[in-house]
C-alpha positions as a Markdown table, in Angstrom:
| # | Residue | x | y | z |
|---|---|---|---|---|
| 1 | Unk | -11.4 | -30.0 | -29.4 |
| 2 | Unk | -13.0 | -28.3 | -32.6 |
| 3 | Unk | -11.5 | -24.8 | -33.7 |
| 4 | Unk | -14.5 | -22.8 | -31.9 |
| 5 | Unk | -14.2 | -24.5 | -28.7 |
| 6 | Unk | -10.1 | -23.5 | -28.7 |
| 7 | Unk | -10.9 | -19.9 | -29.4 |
| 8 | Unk | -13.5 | -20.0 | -26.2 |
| 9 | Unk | -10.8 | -21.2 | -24.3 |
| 10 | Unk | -8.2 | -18.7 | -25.5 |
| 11 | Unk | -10.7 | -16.0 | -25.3 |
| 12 | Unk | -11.6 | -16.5 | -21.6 |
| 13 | Unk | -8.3 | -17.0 | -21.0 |
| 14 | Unk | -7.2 | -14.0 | -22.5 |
| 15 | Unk | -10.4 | -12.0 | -20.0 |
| 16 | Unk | -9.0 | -14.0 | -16.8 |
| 17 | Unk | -5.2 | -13.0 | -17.6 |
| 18 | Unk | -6.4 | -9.4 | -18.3 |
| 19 | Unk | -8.5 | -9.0 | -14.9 |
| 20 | Unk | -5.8 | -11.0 | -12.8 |
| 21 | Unk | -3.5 | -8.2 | -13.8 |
| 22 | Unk | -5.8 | -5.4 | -12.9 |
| 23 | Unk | -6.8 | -7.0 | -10.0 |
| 24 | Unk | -3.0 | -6.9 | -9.0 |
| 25 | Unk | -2.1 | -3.6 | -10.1 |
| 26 | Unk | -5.2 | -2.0 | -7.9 |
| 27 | Unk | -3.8 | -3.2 | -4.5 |
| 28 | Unk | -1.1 | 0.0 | -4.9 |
| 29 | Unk | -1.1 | 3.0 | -6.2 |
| 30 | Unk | -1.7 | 6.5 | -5.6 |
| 31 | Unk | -0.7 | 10.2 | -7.0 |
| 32 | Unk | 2.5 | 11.5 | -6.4 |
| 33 | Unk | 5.7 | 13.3 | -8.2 |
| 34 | Unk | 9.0 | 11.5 | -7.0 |
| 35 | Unk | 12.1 | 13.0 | -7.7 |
| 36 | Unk | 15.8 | 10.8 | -8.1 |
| 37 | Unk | 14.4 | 7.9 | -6.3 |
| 38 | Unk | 10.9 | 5.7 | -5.8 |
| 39 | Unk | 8.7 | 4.0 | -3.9 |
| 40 | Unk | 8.1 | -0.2 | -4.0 |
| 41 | Unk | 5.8 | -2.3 | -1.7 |
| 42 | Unk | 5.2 | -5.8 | -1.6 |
| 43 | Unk | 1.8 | -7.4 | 0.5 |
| 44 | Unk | 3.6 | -6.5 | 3.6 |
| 45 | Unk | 5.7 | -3.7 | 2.9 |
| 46 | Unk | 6.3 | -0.7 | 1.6 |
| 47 | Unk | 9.6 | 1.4 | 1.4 |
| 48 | Unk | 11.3 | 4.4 | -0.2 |
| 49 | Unk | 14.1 | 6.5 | -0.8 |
| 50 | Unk | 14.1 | 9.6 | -2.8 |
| 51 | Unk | 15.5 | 13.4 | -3.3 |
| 52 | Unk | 11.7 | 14.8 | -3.1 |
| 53 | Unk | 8.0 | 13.1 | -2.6 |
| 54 | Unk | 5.0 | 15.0 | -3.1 |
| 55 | Unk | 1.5 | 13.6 | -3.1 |
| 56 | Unk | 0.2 | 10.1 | -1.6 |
| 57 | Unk | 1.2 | 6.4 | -2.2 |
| 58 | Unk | -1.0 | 3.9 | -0.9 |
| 59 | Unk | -0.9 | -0.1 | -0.3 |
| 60 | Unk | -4.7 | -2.2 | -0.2 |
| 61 | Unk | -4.7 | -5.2 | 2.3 |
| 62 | Unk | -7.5 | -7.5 | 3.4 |
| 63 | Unk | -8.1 | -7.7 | 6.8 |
| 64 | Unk | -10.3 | -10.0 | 8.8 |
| 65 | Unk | -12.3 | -9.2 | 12.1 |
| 66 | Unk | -11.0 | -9.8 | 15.5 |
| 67 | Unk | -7.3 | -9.4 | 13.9 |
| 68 | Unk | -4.1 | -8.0 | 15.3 |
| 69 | Unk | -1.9 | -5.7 | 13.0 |
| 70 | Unk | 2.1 | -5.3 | 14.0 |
| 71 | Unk | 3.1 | -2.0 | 12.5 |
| 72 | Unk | 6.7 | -1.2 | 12.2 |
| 73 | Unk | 7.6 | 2.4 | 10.9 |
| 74 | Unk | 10.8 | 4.3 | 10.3 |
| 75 | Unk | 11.5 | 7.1 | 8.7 |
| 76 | Unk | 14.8 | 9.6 | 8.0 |
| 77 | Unk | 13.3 | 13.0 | 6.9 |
| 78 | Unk | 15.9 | 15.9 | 5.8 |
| 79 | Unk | 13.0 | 18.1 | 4.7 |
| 80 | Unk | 9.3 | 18.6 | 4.0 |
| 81 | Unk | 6.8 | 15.8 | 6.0 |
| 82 | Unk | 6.1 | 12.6 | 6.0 |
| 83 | Unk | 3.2 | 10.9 | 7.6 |
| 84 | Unk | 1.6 | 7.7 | 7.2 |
| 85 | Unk | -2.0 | 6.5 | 7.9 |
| 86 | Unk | -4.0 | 3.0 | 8.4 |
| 87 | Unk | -7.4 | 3.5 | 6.7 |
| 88 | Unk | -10.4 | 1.6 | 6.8 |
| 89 | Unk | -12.7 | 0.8 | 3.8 |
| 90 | Unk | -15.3 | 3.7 | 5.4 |
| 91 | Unk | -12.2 | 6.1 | 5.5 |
| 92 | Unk | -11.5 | 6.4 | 9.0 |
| 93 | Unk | -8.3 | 6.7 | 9.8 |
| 94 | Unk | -7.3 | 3.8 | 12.4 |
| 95 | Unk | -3.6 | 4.8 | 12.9 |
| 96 | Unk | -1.4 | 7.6 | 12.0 |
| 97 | Unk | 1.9 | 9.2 | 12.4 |
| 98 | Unk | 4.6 | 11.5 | 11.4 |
| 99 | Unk | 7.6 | 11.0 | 13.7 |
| 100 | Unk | 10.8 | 11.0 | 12.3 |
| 101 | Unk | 12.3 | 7.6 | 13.9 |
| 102 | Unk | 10.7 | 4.0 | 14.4 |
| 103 | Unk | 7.9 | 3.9 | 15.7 |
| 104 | Unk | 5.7 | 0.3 | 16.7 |
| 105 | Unk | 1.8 | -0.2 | 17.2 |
| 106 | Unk | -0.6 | -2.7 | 17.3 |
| 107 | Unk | -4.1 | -2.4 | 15.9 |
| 108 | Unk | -7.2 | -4.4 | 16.4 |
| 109 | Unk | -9.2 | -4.9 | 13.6 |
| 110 | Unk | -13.1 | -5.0 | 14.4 |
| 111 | Unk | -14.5 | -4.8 | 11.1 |
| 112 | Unk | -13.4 | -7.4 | 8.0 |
| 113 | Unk | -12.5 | -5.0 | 4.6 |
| 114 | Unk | -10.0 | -3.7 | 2.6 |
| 115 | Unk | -7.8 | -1.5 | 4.4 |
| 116 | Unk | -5.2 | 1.3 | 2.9 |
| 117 | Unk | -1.3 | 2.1 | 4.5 |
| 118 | Unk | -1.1 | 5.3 | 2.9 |
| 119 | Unk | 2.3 | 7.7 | 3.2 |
| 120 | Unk | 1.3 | 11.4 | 2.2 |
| 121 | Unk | 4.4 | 13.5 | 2.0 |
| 122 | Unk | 5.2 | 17.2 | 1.2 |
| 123 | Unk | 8.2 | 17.9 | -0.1 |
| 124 | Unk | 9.5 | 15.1 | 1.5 |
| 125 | Unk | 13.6 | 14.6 | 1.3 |
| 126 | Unk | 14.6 | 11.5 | 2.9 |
| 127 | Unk | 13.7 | 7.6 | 2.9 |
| 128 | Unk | 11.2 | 5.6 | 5.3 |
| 129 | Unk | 9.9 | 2.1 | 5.8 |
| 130 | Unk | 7.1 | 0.3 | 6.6 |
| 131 | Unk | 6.2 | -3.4 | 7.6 |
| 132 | Unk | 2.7 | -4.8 | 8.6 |
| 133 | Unk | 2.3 | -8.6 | 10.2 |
| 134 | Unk | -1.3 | -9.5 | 10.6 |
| 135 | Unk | -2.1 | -12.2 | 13.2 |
């Protein structure tokens, strides 16, 4: 391998590490103040606990057609709201809630797409949880 050829590699290498980390990094996000606490997902989860939570945190997930998705919510709220929505890529909203327990649904998914599980809170004092199993 001559010297140009090993700074092609590096080069592209450098552009796929660079857009494999962006890629990552837009599957969450959002725009929220959180105060004494946080917020951290994984691809089926997202959980937090935290003195106050203002603004929206979000989660992306591919979905296929003709699937099934388990939602599992709970949530402990001492003040403000809490609610959390299932959004399609069109932004309709395909499930939402703001109870302060556990609550279970199942959703069937008509259209393939990136999807959003998005928890808006409002001066929210408390902790919640979310799982997701796609079938």
């Amino acid at each position: 391998m001559n010297s140009s050829s090993r700074y092609n590699y590096r080069y592209y290498l450098g552009i796929i590490l660079f857009l494999s980390v962006l890629l990552l990094n837009a599957c969450n996000g959002g725009k929220y103040v959180i105060i004494n606490g946080g917020i951290q997902s994984t691809s089926h989860s997202m959980n937090g606990s935290y003195s106050k939570f203002s603004g929206y945190y979000y989660r992306r997930v591919e979905l296929r057609k003709q699937t099934k998705v388990y939602i599992n919510f709970f949530s402990k709220t001492k003040r403000g709201s809490l609610t959390l929505e299932l959004i399609d890529d069109n932004g309709n909203v395909l499930f939402k809630t703001n109870r302060n327990d556990e609550e279970n649904e199942r959703i069937s998914i008509d259209n393939s797409g990136m999807y959003k599980f998005e928890v808006i809170g409002k001066n929210h004092k408390g902790n919640f949880k979310v799982v997701w199993h796609i079938s």
